[in-house]
C-alpha positions as CSV (number, residue, x, y, z in Angstrom):
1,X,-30.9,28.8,-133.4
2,X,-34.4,27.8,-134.3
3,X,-35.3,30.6,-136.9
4,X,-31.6,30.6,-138.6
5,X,-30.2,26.9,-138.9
6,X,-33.0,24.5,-137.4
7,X,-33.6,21.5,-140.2
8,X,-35.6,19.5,-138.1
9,X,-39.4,19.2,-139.0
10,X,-40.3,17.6,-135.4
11,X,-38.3,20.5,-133.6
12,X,-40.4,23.5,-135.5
13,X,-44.1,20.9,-135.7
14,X,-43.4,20.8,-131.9
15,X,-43.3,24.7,-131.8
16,X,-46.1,25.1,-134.2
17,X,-48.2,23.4,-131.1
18,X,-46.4,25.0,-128.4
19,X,-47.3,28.4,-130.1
20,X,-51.0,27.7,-130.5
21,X,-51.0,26.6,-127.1
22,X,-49.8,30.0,-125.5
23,X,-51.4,32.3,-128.5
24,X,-53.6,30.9,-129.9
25,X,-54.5,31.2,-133.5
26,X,-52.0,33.8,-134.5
27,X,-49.3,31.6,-132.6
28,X,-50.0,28.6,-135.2
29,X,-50.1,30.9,-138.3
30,X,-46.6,32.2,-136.9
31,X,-45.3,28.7,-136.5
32,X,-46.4,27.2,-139.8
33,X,-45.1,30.5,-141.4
34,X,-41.8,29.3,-139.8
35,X,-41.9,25.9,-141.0
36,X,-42.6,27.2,-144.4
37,X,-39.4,29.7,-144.4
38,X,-37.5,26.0,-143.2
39,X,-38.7,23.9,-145.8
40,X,-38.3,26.9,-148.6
41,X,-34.1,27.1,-147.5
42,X,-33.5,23.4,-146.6
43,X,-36.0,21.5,-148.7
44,X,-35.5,18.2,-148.2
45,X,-32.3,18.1,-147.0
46,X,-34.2,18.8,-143.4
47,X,-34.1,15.9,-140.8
48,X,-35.7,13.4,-140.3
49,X,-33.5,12.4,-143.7
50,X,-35.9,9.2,-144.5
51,X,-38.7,10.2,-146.8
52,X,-41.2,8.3,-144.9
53,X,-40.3,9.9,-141.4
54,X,-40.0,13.0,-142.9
55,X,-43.8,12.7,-144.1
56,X,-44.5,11.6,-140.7
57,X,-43.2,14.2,-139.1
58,X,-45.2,17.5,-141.2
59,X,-48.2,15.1,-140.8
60,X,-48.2,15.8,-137.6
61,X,-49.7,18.9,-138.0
62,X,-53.2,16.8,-138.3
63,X,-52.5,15.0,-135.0
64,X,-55.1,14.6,-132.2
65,X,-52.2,17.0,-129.7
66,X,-52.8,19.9,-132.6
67,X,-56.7,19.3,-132.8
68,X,-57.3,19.4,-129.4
69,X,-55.0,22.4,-128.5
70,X,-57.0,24.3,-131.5
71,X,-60.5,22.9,-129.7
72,X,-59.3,25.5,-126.6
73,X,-59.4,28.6,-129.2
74,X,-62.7,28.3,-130.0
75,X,-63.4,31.9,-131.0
76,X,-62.1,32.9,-134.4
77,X,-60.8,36.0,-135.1
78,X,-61.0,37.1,-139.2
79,X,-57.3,38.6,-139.5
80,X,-55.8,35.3,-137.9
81,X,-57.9,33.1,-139.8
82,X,-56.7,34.4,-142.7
83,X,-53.0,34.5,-142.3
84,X,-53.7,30.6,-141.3
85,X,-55.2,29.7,-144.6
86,X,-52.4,31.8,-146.5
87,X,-49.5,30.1,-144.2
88,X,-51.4,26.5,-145.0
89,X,-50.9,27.4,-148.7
90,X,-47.6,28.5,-148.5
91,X,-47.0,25.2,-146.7
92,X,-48.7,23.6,-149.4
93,X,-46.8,25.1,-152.1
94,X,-43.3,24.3,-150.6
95,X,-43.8,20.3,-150.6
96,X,-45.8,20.9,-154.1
97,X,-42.8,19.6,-156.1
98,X,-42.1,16.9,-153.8
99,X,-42.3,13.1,-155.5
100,X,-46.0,11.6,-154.8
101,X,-45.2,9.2,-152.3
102,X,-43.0,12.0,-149.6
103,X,-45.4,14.2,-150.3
104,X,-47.5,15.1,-146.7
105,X,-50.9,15.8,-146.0
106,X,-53.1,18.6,-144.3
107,X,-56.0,17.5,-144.9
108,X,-56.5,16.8,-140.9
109,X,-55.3,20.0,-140.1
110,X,-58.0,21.9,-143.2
111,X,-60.7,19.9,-141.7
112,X,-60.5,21.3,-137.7
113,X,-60.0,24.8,-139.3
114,X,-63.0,24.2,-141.5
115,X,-65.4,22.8,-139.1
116,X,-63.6,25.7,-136.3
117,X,-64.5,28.6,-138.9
118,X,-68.1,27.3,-139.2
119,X,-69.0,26.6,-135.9
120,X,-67.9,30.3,-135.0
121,X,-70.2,31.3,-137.9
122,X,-68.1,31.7,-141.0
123,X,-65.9,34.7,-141.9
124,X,-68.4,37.3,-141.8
125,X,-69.5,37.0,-138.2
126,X,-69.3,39.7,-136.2
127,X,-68.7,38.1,-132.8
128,X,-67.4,34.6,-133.0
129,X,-70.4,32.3,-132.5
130,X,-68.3,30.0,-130.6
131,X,-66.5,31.0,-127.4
132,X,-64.2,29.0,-125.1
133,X,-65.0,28.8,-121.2
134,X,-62.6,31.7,-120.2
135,X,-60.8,34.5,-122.0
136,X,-57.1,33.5,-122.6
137,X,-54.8,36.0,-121.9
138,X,-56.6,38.6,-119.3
139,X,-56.9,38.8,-116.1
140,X,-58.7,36.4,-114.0
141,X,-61.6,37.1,-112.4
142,X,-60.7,38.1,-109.6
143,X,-58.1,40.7,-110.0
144,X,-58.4,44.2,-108.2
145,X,-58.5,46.6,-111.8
146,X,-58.8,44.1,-114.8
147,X,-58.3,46.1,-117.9
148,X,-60.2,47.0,-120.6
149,X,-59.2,48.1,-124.1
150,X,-59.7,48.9,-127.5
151,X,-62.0,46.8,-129.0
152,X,-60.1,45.1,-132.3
153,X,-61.9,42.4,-133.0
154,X,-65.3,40.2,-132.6
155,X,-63.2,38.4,-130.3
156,X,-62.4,40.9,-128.2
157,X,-65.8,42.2,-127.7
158,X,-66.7,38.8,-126.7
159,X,-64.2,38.7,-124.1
160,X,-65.0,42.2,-122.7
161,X,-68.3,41.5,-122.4
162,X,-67.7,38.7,-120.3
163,X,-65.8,40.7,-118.0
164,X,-68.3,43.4,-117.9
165,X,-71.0,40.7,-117.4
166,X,-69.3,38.9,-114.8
167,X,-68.8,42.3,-112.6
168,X,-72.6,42.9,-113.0
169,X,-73.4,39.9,-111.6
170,X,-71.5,40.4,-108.6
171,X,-73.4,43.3,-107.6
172,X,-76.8,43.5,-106.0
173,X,-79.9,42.3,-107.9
174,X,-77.3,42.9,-111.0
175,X,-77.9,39.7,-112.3
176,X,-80.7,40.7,-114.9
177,X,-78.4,43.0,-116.5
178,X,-75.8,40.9,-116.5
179,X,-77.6,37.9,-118.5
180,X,-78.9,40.5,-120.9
181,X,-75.9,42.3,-121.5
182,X,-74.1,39.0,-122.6
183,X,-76.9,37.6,-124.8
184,X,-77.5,40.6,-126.4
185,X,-74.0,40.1,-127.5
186,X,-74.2,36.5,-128.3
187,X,-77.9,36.7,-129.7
188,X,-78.4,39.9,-131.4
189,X,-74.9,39.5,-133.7
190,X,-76.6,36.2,-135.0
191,X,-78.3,37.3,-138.2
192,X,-79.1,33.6,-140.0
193,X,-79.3,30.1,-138.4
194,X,-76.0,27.7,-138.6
195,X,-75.8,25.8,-141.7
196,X,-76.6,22.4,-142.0
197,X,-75.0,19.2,-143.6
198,X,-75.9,16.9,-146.0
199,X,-78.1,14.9,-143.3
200,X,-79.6,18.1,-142.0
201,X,-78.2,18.5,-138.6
202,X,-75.5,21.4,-138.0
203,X,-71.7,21.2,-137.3
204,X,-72.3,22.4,-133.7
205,X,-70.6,20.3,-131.0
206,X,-73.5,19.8,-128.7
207,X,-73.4,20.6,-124.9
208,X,-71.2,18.4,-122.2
209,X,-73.1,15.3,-121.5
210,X,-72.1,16.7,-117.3
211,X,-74.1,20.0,-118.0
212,X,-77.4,18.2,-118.8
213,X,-77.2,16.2,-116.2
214,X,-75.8,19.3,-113.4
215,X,-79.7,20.8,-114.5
216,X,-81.5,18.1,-114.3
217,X,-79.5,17.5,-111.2
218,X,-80.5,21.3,-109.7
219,X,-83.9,21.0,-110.8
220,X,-85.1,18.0,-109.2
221,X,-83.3,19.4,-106.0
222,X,-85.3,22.3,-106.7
223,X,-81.9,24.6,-106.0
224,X,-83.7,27.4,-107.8
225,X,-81.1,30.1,-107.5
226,X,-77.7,27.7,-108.4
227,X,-79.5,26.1,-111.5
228,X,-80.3,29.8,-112.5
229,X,-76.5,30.7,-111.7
230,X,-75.3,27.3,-113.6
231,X,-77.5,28.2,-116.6
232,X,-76.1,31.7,-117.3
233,X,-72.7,30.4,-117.4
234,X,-73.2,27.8,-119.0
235,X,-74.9,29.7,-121.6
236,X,-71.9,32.1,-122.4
237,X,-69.3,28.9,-123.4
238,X,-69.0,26.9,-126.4
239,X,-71.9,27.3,-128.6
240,X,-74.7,26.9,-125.9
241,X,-76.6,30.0,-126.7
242,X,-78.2,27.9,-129.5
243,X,-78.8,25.0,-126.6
244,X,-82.6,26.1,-125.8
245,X,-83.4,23.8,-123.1
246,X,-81.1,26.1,-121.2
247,X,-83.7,29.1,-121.5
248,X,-86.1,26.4,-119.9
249,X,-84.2,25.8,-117.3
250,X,-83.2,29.7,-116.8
251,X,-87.2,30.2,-116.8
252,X,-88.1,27.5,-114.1
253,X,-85.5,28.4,-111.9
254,X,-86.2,32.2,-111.6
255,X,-89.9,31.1,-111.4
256,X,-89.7,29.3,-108.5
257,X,-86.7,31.0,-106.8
258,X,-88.9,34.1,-105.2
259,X,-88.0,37.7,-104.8
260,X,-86.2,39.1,-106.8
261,X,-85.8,36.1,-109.3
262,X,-89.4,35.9,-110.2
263,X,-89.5,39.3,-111.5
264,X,-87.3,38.6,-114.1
265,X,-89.2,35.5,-115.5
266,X,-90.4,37.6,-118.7
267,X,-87.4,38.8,-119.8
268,X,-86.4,35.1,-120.8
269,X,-89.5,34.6,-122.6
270,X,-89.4,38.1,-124.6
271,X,-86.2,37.5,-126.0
272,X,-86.5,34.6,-126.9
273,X,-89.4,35.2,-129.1
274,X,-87.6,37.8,-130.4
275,X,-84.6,35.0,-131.4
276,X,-87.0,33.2,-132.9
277,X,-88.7,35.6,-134.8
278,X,-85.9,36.4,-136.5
279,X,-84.2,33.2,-136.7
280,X,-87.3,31.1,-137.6
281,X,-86.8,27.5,-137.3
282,X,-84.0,27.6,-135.2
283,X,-85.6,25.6,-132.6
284,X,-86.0,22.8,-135.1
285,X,-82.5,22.2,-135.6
286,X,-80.0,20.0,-134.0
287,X,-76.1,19.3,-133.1
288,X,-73.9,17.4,-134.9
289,X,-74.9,14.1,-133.2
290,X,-78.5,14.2,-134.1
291,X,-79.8,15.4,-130.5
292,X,-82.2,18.7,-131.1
293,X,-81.3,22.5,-129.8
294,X,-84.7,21.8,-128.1
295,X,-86.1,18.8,-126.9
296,X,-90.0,17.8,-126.1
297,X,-90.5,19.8,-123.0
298,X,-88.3,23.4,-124.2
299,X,-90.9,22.6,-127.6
300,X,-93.9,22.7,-125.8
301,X,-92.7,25.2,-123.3
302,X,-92.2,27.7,-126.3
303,X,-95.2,26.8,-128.1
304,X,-97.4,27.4,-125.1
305,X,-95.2,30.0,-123.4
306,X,-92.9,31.7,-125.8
307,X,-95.0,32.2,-128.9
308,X,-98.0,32.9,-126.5
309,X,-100.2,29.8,-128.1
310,X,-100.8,28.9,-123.8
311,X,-103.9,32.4,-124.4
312,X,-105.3,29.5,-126.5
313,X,-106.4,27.7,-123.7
314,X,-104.6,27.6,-120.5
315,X,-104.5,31.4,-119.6
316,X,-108.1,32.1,-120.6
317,X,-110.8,30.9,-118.3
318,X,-113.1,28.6,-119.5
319,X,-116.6,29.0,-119.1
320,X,-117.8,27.0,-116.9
321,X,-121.9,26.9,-115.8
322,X,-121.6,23.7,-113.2
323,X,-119.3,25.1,-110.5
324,X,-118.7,21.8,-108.9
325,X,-115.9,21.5,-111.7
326,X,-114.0,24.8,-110.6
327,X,-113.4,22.5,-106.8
328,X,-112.0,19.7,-109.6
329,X,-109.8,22.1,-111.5
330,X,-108.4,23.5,-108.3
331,X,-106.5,20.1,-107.7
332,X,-103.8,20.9,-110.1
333,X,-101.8,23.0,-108.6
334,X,-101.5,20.9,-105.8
335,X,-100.8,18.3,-108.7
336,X,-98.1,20.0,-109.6
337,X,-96.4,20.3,-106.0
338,X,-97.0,16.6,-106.0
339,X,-95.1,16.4,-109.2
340,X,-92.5,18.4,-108.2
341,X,-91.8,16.7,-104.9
342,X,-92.5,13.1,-105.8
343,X,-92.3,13.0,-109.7
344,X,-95.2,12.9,-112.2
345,X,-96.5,9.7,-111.7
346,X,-96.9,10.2,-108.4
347,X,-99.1,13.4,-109.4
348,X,-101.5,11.1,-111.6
349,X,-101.6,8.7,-109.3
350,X,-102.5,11.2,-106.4
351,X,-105.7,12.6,-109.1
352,X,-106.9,9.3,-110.3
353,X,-107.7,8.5,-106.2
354,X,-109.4,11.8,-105.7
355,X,-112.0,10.5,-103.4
356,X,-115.5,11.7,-104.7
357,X,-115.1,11.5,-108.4
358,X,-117.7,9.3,-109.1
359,X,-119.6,11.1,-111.7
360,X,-118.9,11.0,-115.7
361,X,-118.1,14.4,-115.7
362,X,-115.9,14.1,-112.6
363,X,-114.1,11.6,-114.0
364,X,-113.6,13.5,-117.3
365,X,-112.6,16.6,-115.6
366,X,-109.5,14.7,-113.4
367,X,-108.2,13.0,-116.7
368,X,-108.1,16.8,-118.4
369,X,-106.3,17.2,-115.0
370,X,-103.8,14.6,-115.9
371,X,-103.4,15.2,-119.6
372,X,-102.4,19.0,-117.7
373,X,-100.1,17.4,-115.8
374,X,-98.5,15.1,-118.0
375,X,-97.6,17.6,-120.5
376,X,-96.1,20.3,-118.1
377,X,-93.8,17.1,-117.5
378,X,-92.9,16.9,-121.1
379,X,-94.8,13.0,-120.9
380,X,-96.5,13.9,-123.9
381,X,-97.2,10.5,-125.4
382,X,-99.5,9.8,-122.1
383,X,-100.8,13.6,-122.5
384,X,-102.1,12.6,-126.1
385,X,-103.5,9.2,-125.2
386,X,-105.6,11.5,-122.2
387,X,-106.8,13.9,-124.3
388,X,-107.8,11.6,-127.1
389,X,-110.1,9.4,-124.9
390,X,-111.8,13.3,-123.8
391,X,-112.0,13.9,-127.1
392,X,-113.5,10.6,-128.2
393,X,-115.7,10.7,-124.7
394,X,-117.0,14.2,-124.9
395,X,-119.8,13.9,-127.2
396,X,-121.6,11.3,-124.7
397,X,-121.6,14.1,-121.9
398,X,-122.7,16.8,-124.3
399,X,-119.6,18.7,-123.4
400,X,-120.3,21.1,-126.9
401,X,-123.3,22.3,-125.1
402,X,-122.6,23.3,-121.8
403,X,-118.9,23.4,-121.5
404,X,-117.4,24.6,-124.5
405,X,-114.4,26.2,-123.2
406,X,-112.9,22.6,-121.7
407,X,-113.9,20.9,-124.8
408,X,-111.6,23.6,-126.8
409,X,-109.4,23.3,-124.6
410,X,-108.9,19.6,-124.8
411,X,-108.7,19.8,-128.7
412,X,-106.4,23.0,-128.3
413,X,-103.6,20.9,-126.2
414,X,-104.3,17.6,-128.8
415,X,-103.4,19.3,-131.9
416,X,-100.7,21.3,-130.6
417,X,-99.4,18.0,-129.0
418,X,-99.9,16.2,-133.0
419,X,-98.1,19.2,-134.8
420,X,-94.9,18.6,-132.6
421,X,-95.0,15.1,-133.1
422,X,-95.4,15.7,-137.5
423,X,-92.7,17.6,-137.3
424,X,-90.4,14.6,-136.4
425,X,-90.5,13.3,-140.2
426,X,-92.6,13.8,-142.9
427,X,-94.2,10.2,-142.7
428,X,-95.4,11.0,-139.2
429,X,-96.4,14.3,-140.7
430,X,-98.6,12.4,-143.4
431,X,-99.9,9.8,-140.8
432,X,-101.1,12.5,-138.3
433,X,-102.5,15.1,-141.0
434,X,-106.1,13.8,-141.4
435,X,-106.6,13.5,-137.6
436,X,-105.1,17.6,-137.0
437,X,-107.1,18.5,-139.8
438,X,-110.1,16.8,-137.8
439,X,-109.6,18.8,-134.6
440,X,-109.3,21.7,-136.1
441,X,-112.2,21.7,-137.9
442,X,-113.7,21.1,-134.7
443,X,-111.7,24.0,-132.7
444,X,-113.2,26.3,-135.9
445,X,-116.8,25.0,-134.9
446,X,-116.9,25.7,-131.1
447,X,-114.7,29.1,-131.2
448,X,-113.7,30.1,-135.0
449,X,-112.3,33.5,-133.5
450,X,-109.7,32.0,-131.2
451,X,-109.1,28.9,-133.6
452,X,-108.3,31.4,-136.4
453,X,-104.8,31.6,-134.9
454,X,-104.1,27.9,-135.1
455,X,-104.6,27.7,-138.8
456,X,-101.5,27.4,-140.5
């Protein structure tokens, strides 16, 4: 039988990968153990006879069929992880004395594991960082009494929590405890940021190119309650609590998707701040491919939203002594519905033929509009070139003098908009300084006590 007289490699290699595939990691520690135990009796005098198909054979342990059944075990679990490493040695150690040429290598093999371990955030974790779509080996869904036990491992709080999460959701206006439940599990175990590589980007496996384009997809259908469904389960697989574009999408959709959604808008921006407060610089950071946990919109979103630097200037009033500007400012929330409906060119198209803007300051006050616009739409290149002509034109209306608040403004949204774009590299960081240190100099001049917080 297989664990008393087998002496084929391919037979046991073969069970090596059926094991992982029904039990996971503990099922390929058990099946290299056994290979091991093989090897040890038989040495080789175990089939294939030919010292190059017998190579071939153990070095199929690195193959793309063993890779990709380890890719559906995402989660590690300490205890297995280390009999894996201690079976890989043992494995090791039995073809140590092997001539040169026969002998195999797992380098393959050391290299998934590695890159596994780290993604799921190193041996210390205290849930696995990374987690697989659904939990192998319980119930499904929707079974009448699925069962909960004894909590062993990271792992298995993981996988409970899901279950508990999922029957929260299912229940009436349960879905806010349901989101919180599983992200204080995912978010509140996470006590550094994921380490980085030699270029600077992390070993995280970025999101399925099919789930960026499923929100997008939601959002411009404005389906405000399935992209807020989609988004919380998306965020609970793989590694996607570190994807924060998803927390944009979670906050537009419950936003716009009316009672009882809206009421639950803050609770996406709170803890998030609270991530990032104790994980600072997280938002910086990006996969393995080079693409960013956040791109230019989520940025701006937290800067203005999240860190609260929006009570800079678009959540205070400004003070305003013409009131013929309030009817101006008025236009952006139809803008925005515009935007929504017909895109954001559309919305800046729609402003710029305001009938009745004839005046300097008119016209100023509808491209403020736009360079508004533009940036809520993440088009921050055109939101820059708008607020730089203000900026440049505002001293030939006397803004300083009778409009203070707008002219802060303006300056507010500008540097903001220049600090995101320095941080892209530090030649565009050395490029851009002069001009930052420029507006802010001027933000310190019309309001020093609300510029103080811009001063880094």
């Amino acid at each position: 039988c297989l664990c008393e007289s087998a002496k084929d490699i391919r037979v046991v290699t073969w069970y090596v990968q059926a094991r992982l595939s029904r039990d996971g990691e503990k099922g390929l520690s058990e099946g290299l153990l056994l290979l091991v135990a093989m090897l040890t009796r038989f040495g080789q005098a175990c089939h294939p006879q030919r010292p190059v198909a017998r190579k071939a054979a153990l070095e199929w342990l690195n193959s793309t069929k063993i890779i990709d059944t380890l890719s559906l075990w995402p989660e590690v679990d300490s205890h297995d992880a280390g009999l894996t490493v201690g079976a890989i040695n043992l494995l090791e150690s039995a073809v140590a004395n092997w001539p040169e040429a026969e002998k195999p290598s797992f380098a393959g093999l050391c290299t998934a594991l590695e890159n596994r371990l780290a993604r799921s955030g190193g041996m210390e974790a205290l849930v696995p960082q990374n987690s697989s779509a659904q939990e192998h080996g319980r119930e499904p869904a929707h079974s009448d009494s699925p069962q909960l036990s004894a909590v062993k491992s990271g792992r298995d709080l993981l996988d409970q929590a899901k279950l508990l999460s999922r029957w929260l959701s299912e229940q009436p206006q349960g879905w806010l405890a349901s989101h919180r439940l599983i992200k204080t599990v995912r978010w509140d175990t996470v006590d550094q940021i994921p380490p980085l590589d030699s270029s600077g980007r992390t070993r995280l496996v970025p999101p399925k190119a099919e789930y960026r384009a499923q929100l997008k997809r939601l959002y411009l259908q404005k389906n405000w309650t399935e992209l807020v469904e989609q988004a919380s389960q998306m965020f609970c697989e793989g590694v996607n609590h570190f994807w924060l574009d998803l927390q944009w999408y979670l906050w537009q959709g419950l936003s716009h998707a009316g009672h009882p959604w809206d009421a639950w808008t803050d609770s996406v921006l709170l803890d998030l701040r609270l991530l990032l407060q104790r994980l600072p610089g997280l938002e910086g950071l990006a996969w393995n491919d080079g693409t960013p946990f956040a791109d230019e919109v989520t940025t701006a979103w937290i800067a203005e939203k999240v860190n609260e630097e929006g009570l800079l200037y678009g959540d205070e009033p400004a003070t305003v002594v013409n009131s013929q500007s309030d009817d101006v400012l008025l236009l952006e929330s139809e803008a925005m519905e515009k935007g929504d409906a017909e895109g954001p060119e559309a919305a800046l198209a729609w402003l710029q033929s305001r009938p009745g803007m004839d005046t300097p300051r008119h016209r100023w006050l509808i491209r403020l509009l736009m360079a508004r616009v533009a940036e809520q739409y993440g088009r921050n290149d055109m939101a820059l070139h708008l607020l730089g002509e203000l900026t440049t034109s505002a001293p030939q209306l006397t803004l300083e003098d009778w409009e203070p608040a707008l002219l802060f403004e303006v300056q507010a949204r500008r540097l903001k908009l220049l600090r995101l774009k320095a941080g892209r590299s530090e030649s565009d960081k050395a490029r851009l300084m002069p001009e930052m240190d420029t507006l802010l100099a001027g933000l310190i001049a019309i309001d020093p006590a609300r510029a103080m917080v811009l001063c880094q």
